[in-house]
C-alpha positions in Angstrom: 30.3 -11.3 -6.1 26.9 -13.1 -5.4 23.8 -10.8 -7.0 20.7 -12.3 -6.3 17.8 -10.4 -8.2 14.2 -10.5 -7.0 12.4 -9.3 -9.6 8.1 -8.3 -8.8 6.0 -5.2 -8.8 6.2 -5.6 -4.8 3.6 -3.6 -4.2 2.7 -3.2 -0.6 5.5 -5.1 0.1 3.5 -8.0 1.8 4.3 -11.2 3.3 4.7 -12.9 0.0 7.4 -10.0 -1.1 9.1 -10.5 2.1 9.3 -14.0 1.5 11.3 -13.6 -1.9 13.6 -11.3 -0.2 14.6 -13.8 2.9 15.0 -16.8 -0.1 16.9 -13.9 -2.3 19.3 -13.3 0.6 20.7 -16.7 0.6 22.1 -16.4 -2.2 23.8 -12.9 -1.8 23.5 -9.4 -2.4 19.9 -8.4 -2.9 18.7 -6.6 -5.8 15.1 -5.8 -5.7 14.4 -5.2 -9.6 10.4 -3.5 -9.7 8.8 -1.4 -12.4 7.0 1.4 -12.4 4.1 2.8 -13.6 2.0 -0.3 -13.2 1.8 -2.6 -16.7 -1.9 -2.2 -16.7 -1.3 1.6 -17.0 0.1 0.5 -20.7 -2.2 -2.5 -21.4 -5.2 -1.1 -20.2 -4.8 2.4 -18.3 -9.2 2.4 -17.8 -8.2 -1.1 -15.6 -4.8 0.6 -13.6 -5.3 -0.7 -10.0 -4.8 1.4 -7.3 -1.5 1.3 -5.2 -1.1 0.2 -1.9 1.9 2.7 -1.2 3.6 5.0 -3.5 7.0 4.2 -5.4 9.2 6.1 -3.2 7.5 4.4 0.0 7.7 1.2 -2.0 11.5 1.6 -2.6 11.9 2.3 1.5 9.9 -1.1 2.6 11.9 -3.0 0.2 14.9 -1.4 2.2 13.6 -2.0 5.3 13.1 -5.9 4.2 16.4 -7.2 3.2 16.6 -5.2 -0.5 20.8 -4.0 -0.6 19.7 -1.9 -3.5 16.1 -1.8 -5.4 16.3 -1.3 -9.2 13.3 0.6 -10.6 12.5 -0.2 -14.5 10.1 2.3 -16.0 7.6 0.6 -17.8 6.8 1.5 -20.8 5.6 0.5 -24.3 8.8 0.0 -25.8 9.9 -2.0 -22.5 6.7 -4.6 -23.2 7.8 -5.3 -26.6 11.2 -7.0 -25.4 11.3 -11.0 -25.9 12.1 -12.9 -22.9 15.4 -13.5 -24.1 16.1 -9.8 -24.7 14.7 -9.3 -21.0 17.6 -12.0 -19.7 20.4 -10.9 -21.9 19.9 -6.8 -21.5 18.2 -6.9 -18.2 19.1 -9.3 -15.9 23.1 -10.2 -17.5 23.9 -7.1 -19.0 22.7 -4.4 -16.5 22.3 -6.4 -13.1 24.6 -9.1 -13.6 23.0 -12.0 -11.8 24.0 -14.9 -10.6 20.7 -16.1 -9.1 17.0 -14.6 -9.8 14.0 -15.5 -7.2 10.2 -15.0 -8.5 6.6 -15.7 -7.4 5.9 -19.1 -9.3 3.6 -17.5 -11.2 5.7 -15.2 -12.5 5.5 -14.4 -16.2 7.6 -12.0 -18.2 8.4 -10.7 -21.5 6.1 -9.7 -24.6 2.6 -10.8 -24.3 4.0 -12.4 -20.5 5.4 -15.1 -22.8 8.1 -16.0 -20.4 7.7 -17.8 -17.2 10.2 -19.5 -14.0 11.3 -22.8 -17.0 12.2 -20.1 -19.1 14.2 -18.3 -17.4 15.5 -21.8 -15.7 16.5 -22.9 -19.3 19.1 -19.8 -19.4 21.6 -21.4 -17.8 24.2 -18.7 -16.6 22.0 -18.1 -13.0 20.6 -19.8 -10.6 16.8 -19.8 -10.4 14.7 -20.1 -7.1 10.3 -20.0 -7.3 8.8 -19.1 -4.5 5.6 -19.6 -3.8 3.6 -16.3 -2.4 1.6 -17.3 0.2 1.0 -16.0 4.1 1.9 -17.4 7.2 -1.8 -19.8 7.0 -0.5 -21.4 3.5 -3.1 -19.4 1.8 -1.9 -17.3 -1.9 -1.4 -13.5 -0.7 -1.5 -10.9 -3.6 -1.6 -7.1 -3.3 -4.9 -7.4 -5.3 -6.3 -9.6 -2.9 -5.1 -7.0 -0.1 -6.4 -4.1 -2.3 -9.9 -5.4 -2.3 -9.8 -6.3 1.7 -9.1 -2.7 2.3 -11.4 -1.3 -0.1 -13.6 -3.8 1.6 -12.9 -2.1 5.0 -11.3 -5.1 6.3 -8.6 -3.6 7.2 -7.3 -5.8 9.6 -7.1 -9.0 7.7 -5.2 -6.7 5.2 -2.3 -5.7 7.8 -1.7 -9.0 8.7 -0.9 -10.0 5.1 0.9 -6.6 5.4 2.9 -7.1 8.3 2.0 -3.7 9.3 -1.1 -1.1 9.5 -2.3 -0.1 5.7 -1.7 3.6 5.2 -2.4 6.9 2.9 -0.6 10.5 2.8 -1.4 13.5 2.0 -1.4 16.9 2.7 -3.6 18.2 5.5 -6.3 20.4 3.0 -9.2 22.8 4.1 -12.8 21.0 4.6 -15.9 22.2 5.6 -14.4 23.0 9.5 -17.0 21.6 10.9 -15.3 19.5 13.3 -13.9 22.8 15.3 -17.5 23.9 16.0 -18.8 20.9 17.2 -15.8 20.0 19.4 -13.8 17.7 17.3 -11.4 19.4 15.0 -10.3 17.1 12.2 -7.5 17.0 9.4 -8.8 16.6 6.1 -6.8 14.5 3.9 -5.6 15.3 0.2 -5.1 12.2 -1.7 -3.5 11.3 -4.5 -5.7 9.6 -7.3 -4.0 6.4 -7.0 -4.3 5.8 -3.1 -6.3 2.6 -2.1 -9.0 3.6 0.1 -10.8 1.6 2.6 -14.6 1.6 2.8 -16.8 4.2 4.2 -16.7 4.0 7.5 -15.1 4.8 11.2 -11.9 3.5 11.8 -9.5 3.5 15.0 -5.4 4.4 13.8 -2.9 6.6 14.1 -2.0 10.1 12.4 1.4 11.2 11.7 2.5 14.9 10.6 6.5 15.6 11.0 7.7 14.2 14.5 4.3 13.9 16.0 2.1 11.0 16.2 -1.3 10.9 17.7 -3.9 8.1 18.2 -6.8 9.2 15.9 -10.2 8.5 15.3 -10.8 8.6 11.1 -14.1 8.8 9.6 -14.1 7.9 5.6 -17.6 9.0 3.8 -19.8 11.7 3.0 -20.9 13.0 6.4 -24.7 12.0 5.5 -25.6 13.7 8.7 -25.1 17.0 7.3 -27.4 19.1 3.9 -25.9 19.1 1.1 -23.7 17.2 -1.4 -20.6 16.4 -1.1 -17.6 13.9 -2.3 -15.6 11.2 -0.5 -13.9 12.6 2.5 -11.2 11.3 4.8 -10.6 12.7 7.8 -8.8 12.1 11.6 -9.7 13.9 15.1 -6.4 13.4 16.6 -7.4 12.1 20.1 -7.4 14.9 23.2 -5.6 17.4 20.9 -6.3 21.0 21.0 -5.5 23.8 18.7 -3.6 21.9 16.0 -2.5 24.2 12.9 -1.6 21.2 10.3 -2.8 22.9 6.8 0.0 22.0 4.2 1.5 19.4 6.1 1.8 15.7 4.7 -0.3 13.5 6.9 0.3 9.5 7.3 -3.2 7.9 8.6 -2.7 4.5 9.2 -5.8 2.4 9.9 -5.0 -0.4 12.5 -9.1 -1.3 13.1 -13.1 -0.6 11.6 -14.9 0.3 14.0 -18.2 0.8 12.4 -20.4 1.9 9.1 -21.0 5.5 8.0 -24.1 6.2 9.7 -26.7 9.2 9.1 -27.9 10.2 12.6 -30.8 12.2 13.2 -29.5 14.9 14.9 -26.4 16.8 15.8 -26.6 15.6 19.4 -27.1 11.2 18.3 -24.0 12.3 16.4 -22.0 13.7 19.3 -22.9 10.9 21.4 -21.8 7.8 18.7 -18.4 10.0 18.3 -17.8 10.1 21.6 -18.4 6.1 22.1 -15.7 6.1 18.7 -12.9 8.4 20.4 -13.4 5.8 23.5 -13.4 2.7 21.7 -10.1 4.3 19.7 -8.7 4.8 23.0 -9.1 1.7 24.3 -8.0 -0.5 21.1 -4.8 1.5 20.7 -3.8 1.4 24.4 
């Protein structure tokens, strides 16, 4: 049988990714071979990007793209230290058996990233495709490129690298309830360490708990409007919704546009007025 391994971090899963799993399934069954924690967490943990979607949501999109099966490899000190050759002969023969192997072209592997596509070319016993990752435009696509776009608040130039709206979960944790006494009850939402975030801001998306999913107005920031100090929050008024009990919950808030910068308003009624013209605006760009 025909195994075809495409072997990358993959995370995001973004055109480029997508693009090595079309090429990998011309040659047959598709293994997606990833690794997790990210290398830099072993290299240089103070420099460990954040991720664009967890491992197990990673694992689904590279389902949901053309993966048959997706190998994860945990990385770990030990696993740096094999030779490229050991890489070939224990990884890629021995455990996955592969008859043809498809890579970025700048793909390096191995101790010290020693390896590259001519190595693994000069092998012999599989086939070897390099793909260049690039978007639709020609352009390189990376998920560090995407990574700083969102973190950028660009959020729409990101989800058309990703193919889909960028998203964090979490569990729906108790703020400040503001919201409810002003007329806008929001979900506050938990999230993990690791999560990229986008930029301060007001954003138009969606938010998911369970079966339900509401258009939702998100405001990232430190609600300068308000006394006091307080950390980075991120939070969704699901549109026209009353009486929601989501506490404990896992939340999915995907952000589909930016609508504008975190602003401090002079007074409680400048700020009911702008979040009326956001839930609007929402409305409109999600109909």
């Amino acid at each position: 049988m025909n195994r075809a391994v495409a072997i990358g971090i993959f995370d995001g899963v973004h055109q480029g990714h997508q693009q090595l799993l079309k090429t990998a399934k011309l040659y047959g069954t598709v293994i997606a071979l990833t690794f997790y924690p990210h290398p830099t967490s072993i290299f240089a943990p103070e420099r460990t990007p954040p991720q664009l979607v967890s491992l197990e949501d990673r694992i689904e999109l590279l389902e949901a793209n053309g993966a048959d099966e997706v190998v994860v490899i945990e990385f770990t000190k030990d696993f740096s230290l094999l030779t490229p050759q050991q890489f070939i002969d224990e990884v890629l023969i021995k455990q996955l058996q592969a008859t043809h192997v498809v890579v970025g072209d700048n793909f390096t592997f191995g101790h010290k990233a020693s390896g590259n596509v001519e190595s693994l070319q000069a092998d012999g016993r599989f086939g070897v495709t390099s793909v260049p990752l690039q978007e639709n435009r020609g352009t390189p696509v990376s998920s560090t490129r995407i990574r700083n776009l969102v973190m950028d608040g660009d959020v729409e130039r990101a989800n058309d690298l990703l193919t889909r709206a960028h998203y964090v979960k979490g569990p729906v944790v108790h703020g400040e309830k503001r919201g409810r006494t002003i007329g806008y009850p929001t979900a506050n939402i938990g999230l993990a360490h690791f999560a990229t975030i986008p930029a301060d801001g007001v954003y138009a998306g969606w938010l998911t708990v369970g079966a339900d999913r509401w258009p939702a107005a998100i405001s990232i920031g430190t609600n300068p409007t308000f006394p006091g100090v307080r950390g980075r929050q991120v939070e969704a008024y699901a549109l026209d919704q009353v009486g929601l009990d989501l506490y404990d919950q896992e939340a999915k808030l995907e952000f589909n546009f930016r609508l504008r910068d975190t602003l401090k308003f002079n007074s409680l009624d400048e700020l009911l007025v702008q979040m009326q013209a956001d839930c609007q605006q929402t409305k409109s760009l999600l109909s």
